[in-house]
C-alpha positions as CSV (number, residue, x, y, z in Angstrom):
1,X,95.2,58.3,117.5
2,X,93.3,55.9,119.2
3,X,93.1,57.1,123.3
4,X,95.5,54.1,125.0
5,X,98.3,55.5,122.2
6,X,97.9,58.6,123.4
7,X,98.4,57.6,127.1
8,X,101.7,56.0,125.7
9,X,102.8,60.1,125.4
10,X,102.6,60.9,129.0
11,X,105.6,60.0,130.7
12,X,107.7,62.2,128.4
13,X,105.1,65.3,128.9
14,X,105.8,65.1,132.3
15,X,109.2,64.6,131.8
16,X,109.1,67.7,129.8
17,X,106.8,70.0,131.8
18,X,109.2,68.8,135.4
19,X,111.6,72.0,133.3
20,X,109.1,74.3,133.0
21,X,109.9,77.2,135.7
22,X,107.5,77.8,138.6
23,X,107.8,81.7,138.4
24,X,105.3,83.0,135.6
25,X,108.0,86.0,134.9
26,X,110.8,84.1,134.6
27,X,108.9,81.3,132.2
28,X,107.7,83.5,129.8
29,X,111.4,85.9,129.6
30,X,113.5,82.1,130.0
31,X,110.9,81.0,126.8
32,X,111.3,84.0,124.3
33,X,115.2,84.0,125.6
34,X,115.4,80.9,123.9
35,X,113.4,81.8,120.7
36,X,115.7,82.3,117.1
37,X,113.3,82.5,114.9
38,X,109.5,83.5,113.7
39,X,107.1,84.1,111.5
40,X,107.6,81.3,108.5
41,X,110.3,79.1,110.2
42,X,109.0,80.2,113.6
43,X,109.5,78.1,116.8
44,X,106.9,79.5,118.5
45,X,103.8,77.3,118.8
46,X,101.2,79.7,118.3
47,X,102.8,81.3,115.4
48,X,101.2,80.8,112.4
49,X,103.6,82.2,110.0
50,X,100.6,83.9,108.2
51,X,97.6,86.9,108.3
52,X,95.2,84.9,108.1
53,X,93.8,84.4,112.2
54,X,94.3,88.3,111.6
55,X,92.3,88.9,109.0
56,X,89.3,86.7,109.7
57,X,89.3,89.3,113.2
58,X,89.5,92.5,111.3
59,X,86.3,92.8,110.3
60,X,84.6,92.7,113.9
61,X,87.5,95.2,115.0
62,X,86.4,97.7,112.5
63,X,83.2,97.6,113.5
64,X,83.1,97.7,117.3
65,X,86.8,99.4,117.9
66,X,86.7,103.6,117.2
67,X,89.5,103.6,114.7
68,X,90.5,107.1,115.7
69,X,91.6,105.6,118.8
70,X,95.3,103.9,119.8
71,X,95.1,99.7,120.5
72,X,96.8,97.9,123.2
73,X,98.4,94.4,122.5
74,X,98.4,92.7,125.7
75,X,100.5,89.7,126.1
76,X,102.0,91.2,122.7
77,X,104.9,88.2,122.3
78,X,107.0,89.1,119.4
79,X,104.5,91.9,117.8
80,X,103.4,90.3,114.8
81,X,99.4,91.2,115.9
82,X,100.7,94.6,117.4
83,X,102.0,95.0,113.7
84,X,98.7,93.9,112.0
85,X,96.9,96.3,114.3
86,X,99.1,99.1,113.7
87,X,98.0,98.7,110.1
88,X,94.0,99.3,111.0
89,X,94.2,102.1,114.1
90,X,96.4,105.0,114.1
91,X,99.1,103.6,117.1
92,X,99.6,99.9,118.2
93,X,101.1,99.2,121.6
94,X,102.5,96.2,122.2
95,X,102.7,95.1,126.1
96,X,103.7,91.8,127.7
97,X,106.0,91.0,131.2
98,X,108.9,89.3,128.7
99,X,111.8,91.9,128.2
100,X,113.3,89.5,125.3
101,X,110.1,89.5,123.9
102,X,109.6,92.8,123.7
103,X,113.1,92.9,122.2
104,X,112.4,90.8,119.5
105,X,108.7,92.7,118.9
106,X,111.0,96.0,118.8
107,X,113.6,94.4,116.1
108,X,111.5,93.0,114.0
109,X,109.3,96.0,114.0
110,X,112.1,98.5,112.7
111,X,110.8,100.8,110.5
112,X,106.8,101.0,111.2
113,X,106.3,104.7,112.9
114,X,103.2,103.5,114.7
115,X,104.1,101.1,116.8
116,X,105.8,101.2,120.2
117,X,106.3,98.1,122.5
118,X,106.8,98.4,126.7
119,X,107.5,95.5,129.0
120,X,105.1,95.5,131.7
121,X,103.2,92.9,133.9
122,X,99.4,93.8,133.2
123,X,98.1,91.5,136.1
124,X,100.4,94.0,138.5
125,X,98.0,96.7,140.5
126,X,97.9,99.7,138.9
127,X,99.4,98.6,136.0
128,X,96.7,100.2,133.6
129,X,96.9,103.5,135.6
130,X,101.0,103.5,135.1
131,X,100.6,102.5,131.4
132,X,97.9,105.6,130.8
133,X,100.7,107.4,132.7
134,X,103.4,106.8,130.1
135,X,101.7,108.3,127.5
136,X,100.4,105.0,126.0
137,X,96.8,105.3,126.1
138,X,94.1,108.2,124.4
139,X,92.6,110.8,126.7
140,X,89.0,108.9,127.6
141,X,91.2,105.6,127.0
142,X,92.5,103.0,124.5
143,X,91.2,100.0,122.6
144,X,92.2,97.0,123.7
145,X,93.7,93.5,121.9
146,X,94.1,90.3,123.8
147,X,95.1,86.7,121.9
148,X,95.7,83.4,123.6
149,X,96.7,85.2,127.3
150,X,93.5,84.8,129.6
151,X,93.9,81.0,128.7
152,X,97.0,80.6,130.4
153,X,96.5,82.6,133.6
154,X,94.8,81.7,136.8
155,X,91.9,82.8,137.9
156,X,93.0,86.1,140.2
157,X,95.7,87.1,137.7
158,X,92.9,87.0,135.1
159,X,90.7,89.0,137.8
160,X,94.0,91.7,137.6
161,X,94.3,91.8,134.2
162,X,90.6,92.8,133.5
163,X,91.0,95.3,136.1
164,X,93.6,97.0,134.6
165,X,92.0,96.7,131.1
166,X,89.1,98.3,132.5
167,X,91.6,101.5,133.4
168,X,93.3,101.0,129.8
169,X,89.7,101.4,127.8
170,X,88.5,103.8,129.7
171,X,85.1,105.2,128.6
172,X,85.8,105.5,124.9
173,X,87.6,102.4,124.2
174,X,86.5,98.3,123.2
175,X,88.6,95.0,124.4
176,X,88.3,92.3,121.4
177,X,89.5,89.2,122.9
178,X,90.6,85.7,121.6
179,X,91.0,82.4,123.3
180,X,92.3,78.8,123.1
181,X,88.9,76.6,123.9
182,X,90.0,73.5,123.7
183,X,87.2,71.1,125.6
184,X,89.7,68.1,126.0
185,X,92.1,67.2,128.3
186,X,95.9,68.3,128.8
187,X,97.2,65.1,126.8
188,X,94.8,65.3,124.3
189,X,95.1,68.6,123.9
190,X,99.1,68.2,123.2
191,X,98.3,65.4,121.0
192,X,95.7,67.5,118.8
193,X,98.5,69.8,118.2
194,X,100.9,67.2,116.8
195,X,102.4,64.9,119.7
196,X,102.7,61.5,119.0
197,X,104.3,58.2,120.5
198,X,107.1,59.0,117.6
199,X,107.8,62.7,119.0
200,X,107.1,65.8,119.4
201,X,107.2,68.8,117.0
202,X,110.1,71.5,118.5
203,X,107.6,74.1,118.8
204,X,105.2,72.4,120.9
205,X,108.0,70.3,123.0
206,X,109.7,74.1,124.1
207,X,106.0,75.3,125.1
208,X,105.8,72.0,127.0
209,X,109.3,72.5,128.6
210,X,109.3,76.2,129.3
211,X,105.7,77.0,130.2
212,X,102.7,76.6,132.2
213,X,100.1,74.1,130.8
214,X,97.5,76.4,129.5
215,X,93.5,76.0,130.5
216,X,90.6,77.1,128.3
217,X,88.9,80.4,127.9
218,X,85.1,80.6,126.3
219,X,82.1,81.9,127.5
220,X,81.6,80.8,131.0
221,X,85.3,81.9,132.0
222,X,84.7,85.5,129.9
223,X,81.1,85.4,131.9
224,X,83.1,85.1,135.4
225,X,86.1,87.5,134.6
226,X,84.5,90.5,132.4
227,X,80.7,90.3,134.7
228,X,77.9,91.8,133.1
229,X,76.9,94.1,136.3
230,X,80.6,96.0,134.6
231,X,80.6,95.2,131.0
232,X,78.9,94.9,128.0
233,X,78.8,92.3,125.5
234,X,78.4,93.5,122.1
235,X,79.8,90.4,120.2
236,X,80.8,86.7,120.8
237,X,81.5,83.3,119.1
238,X,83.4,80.1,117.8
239,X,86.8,80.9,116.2
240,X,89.8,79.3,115.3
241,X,93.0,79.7,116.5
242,X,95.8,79.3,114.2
243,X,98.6,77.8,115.1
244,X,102.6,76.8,114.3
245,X,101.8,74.2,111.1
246,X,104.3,72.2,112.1
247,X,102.9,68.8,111.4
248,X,101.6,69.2,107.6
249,X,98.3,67.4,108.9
250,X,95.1,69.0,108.2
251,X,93.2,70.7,111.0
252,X,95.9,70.6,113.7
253,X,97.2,73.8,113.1
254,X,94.0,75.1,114.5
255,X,92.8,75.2,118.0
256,X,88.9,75.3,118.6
257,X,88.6,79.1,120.1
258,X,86.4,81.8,121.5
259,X,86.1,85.7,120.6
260,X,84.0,88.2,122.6
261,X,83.6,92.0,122.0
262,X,82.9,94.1,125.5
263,X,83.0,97.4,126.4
264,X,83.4,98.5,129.8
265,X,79.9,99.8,131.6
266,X,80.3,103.7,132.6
């Protein structure tokens, strides 16, 4: 789309993002309230409906996670990574600050013994320290699983989350992390992911509407919030988020990302 077309979609994104709630708590829980379906026919925008982002990480988690060791899902949404992990370690927690979220992650993962879901705020202080105290993370600490959340948080809440992370891992366990990187701009950004001067796909115009307008994570941003004076890097690179294939085009159900293996430094 050439870039003065694309300038044509701006009065209705603002329109649209006027909606979106100012509280971060009551955006995400007002979002996933609103959420009837996922998975093939999902409405969420980052749902791919498929294994496949999964499967391209699994690898790299075998190999830097201890597999004898439980895996936190931060920001877990409706579960469907919590359940892919709870495939590969022996438990899979699935955290995030939504109570419907966690709702839906609990229904739709009736049935699997191995997973367990708890609504919490992981940029709260102590949050890691509470979560370790509810029985949800090893002695000598948990791995750790974070997709598309450090993206869409400001910089001290990303500061809070890594803190509590560093609790959650504790000396035995490994954070594997993936990120939106998009390097354009907010409007072409939206129009990569399907927004046109005809409309805007449903999954994309209720992120628009409900939520924050996410940043971009990659390798500066993961340099600033997980320092190496207190972790270690054993892995990074390019990856590609999948996302909702709402628009049938090629390439714009994926997002140009960033991964990153650290380990917190004793």
């Amino acid at each position: 789309m050439p870039t003065w077309q694309k300038f044509l979609i701006l009065p209705k994104i603002i329109r649209l993002a006027r909606h979106a709630p100012k509280d971060r708590h009551t955006a995400w829980d007002r979002y996933w309230a609103g959420i009837t379906a996922t998975g093939e026919d999902s409405e969420v925008l980052w749902d791919s409906g498929s294994d496949s982002e999964f499967l391209g990480y699994k690898d790299t988690l075998l190999h830097y996670l201890d597999p004898r060791r439980s895996i936190v899902d931060a920001g877990c949404g409706h579960g469907s990574f919590t359940r892919a992990l709870a495939g590969i370690f022996p438990r899979a927690i699935g955290v995030d600050v939504s109570e419907h979220a966690v709702a839906r992650a609990r229904s739709e993962s009736r049935g699997i013994g191995n997973v367990s879901f708890d609504v919490r705020d992981l940029t709260a202080p102590g949050a890691g320290a509470a979560l370790a105290a509810a029985g949800f993370v090893d002695d000598g600490g948990a791995n750790v699983f974070i997709r598309g959340v450090l993206h869409v948080l400001d910089d001290d809440d990303q500061a809070a989350l890594v803190e509590n992370l560093k609790t959650v891992a504790g000396s035995g366990g490994t954070v594997f992390m993936a990120e939106t990187n998009f390097q354009g701009n907010p409007l072409e950004y939206v129009s990569h992911l399907g927004a046109t001067t005809h409309g805007i796909p449903a999954p994309l115009e209720l992120a628009i509407r409900g939520l924050p307008m996410p940043g971009r994570f990659g390798p500066d941003e993961r340099q600033r919030v997980f320092p190496a004076s207190s972790w270690e890097l054993l892995e990074d690179g390019d990856v590609a988020i999948r996302t909702n294939p709402v628009t049938g085009v090629a390439g714009q159900d994926r997002v140009p990302g960033y991964y990153a293996v650290v380990r917190p430094l004793p």
